[in-house]
N, C-alpha and C positions, 0 to 999 in steps of 0.2 A: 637429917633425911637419910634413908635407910635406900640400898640398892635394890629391895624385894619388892618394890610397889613399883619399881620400871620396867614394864614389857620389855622381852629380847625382840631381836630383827625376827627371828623365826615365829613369834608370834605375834608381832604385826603384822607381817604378811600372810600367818596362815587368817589371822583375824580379818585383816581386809579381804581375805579372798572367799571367808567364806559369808560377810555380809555383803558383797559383791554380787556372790550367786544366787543371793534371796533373793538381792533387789530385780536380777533379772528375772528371776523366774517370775518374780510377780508383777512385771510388765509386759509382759507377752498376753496381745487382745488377740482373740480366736474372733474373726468377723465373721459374718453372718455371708450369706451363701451370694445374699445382691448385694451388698458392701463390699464383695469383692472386687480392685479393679480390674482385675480381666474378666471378670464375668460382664462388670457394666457395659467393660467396651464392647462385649460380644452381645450384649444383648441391643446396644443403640446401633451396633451395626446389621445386627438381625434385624431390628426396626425400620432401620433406613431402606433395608433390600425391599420390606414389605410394601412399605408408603410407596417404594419408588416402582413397582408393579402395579400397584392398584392406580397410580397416575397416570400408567403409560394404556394402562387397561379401558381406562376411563376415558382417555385420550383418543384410542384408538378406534372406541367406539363413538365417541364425537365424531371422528374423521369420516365414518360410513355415513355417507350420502341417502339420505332420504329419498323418496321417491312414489310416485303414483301415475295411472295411466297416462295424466294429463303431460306429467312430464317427460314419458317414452313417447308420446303419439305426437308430440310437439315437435320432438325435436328430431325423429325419423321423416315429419310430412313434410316438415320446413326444409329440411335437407333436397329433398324433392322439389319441392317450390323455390329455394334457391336455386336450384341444378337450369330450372326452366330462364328465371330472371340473367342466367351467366350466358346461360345461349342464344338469349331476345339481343343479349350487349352484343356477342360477337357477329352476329348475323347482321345487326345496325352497322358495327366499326366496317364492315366490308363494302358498302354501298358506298358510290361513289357520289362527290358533292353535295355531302350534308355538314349540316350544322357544326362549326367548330365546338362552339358551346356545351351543344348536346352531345358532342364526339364524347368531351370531357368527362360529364354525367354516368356516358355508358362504361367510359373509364373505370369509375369509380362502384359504379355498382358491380360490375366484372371484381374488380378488387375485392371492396369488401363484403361481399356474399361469399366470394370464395374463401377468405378468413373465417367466416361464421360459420360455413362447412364444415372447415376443419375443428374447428371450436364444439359443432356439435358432435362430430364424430368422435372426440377425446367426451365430451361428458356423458356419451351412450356407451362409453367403455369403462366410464368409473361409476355407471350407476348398473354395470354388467345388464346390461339389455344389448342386442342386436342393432348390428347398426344401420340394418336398412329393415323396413316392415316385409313381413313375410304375407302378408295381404291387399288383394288390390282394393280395399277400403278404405278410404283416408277419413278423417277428422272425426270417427267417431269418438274418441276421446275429448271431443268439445259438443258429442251432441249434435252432430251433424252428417253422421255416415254419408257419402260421398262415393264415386267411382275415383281413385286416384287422379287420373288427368282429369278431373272436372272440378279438383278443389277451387278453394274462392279465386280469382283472379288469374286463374290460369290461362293461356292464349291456346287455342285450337291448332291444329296443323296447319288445318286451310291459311288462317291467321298468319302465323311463322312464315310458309309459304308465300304467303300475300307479301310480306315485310321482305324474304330472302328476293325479290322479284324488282322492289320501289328502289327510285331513288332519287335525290335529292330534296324538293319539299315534299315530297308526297313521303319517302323514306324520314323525314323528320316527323311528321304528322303520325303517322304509323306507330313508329316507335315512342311517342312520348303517348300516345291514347293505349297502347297496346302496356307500355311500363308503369303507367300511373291504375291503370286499373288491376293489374299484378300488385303493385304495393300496395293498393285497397284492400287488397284480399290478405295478404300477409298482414299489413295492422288489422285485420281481423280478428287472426289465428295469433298472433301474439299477443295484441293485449286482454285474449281469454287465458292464455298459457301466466300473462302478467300476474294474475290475481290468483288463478286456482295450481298452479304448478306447489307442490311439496319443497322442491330444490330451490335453493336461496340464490344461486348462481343462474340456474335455469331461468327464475323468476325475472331475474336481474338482466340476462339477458332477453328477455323474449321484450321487457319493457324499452331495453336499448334500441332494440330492430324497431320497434312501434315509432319512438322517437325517427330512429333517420332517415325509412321510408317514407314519413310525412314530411319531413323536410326536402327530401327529394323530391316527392309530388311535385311540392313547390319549387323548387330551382327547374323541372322540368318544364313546368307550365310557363315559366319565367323566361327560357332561354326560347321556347317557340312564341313567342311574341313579336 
């Protein structure tokens, strides 16, 4: 064996180093423009900004409140007609020796008229309408053009008067003929608003009033027995 057929150190290392830098050069991949990963990430996040605008867009526009005549003119007249039913209660709680029972009733309708009030005055402000009518017409939005104080069930002065005046059965009789014919007139005008109102909450509510002034009727008629 001859010492000319054994590579020195200097050319094994200059050998390995330059089969070395073939190999790299020849594994070096050039990606393509979407293969790269900062582009992906820039692009799922330009994605995600999109989808999450068009959700909120979409969203937002859900949120806007539908609306039609029926549902301003409902809930501006009722307002009114409540206003009337909260001053038949306090004008009844002032008369002397009446019915505890009925005391009770007028309690409650005092109460919850004055909740629904405020309920409609918050929905006449998310459906940006005014919150009280700027016309002394009422119910024409159900096909009934009206003189305001003469909506369904409303009590006259003379009336009010008659009732500020009674008292004890006569102030019982007064105020449950005079409140039951007020909630006649109100499930009137609500369960037209039930059916034809646009607003889902409107709807929802005008069906709830229809509900607990009949119920009332009856506890009213119940408690003057």
């Amino acid at each position: 064996m001859t010492t000319d057929s054994v590579p020195s150190d200097e050319e094994l290392v200059d050998g390995g180093s330059d089969d070395g830098g073939e190999d790299d050069e020849s594994d070096v991949v050039v990606l393509s423009w979407w293969q790269n990963p900062i582009n992906i990430i820039t692009m799922l996040v330009g994605t995600a900004l999109i989808a999450g605008m068009i959700g909120w867009l979409i969203a937002d526009t859900a949120a806007e409140p539908d609306a039609n005549d029926v549902d301003v003119g409902f809930l501006q007249d009722m307002r009114d007609h409540h206003d009337q039913a909260i001053q038949m209660s306090l004008i009844y709680l002032t008369r002397p020796d009446t019915a505890p029972g009925l005391r009770t009733v007028a309690r409650n309708v005092l109460v919850g008229q004055a909740v629904d009030s405020g309920r409609m005055i918050q929905l006449l402000r998310d459906l940006d309408a005014p919150e009280a009518a700027d016309s002394e017409e009422a119910m024409a939005w159900m096909g009934m053009p009206t003189p305001r104080d003469q909506m369904l069930g409303m009590a006259t002065e003379e009336q009010l008067e008659e009732l500020g005046a009674a008292s004890d059965a006569d102030a019982d009789r007064l105020f449950v003929e005079l409140m039951s014919a007020h909630h006649q007139g109100g499930i009137h005008m609500a369960e037209f608003a039930a059916t034809e109102a646009a607003n889902e909450e409107v709807r929802e509510m005008a069906a709830s009033m229809a509900d607990s002034q009949a119920e009332e009727i009856i506890e009213l008629q119940r408690e003057l027995e």
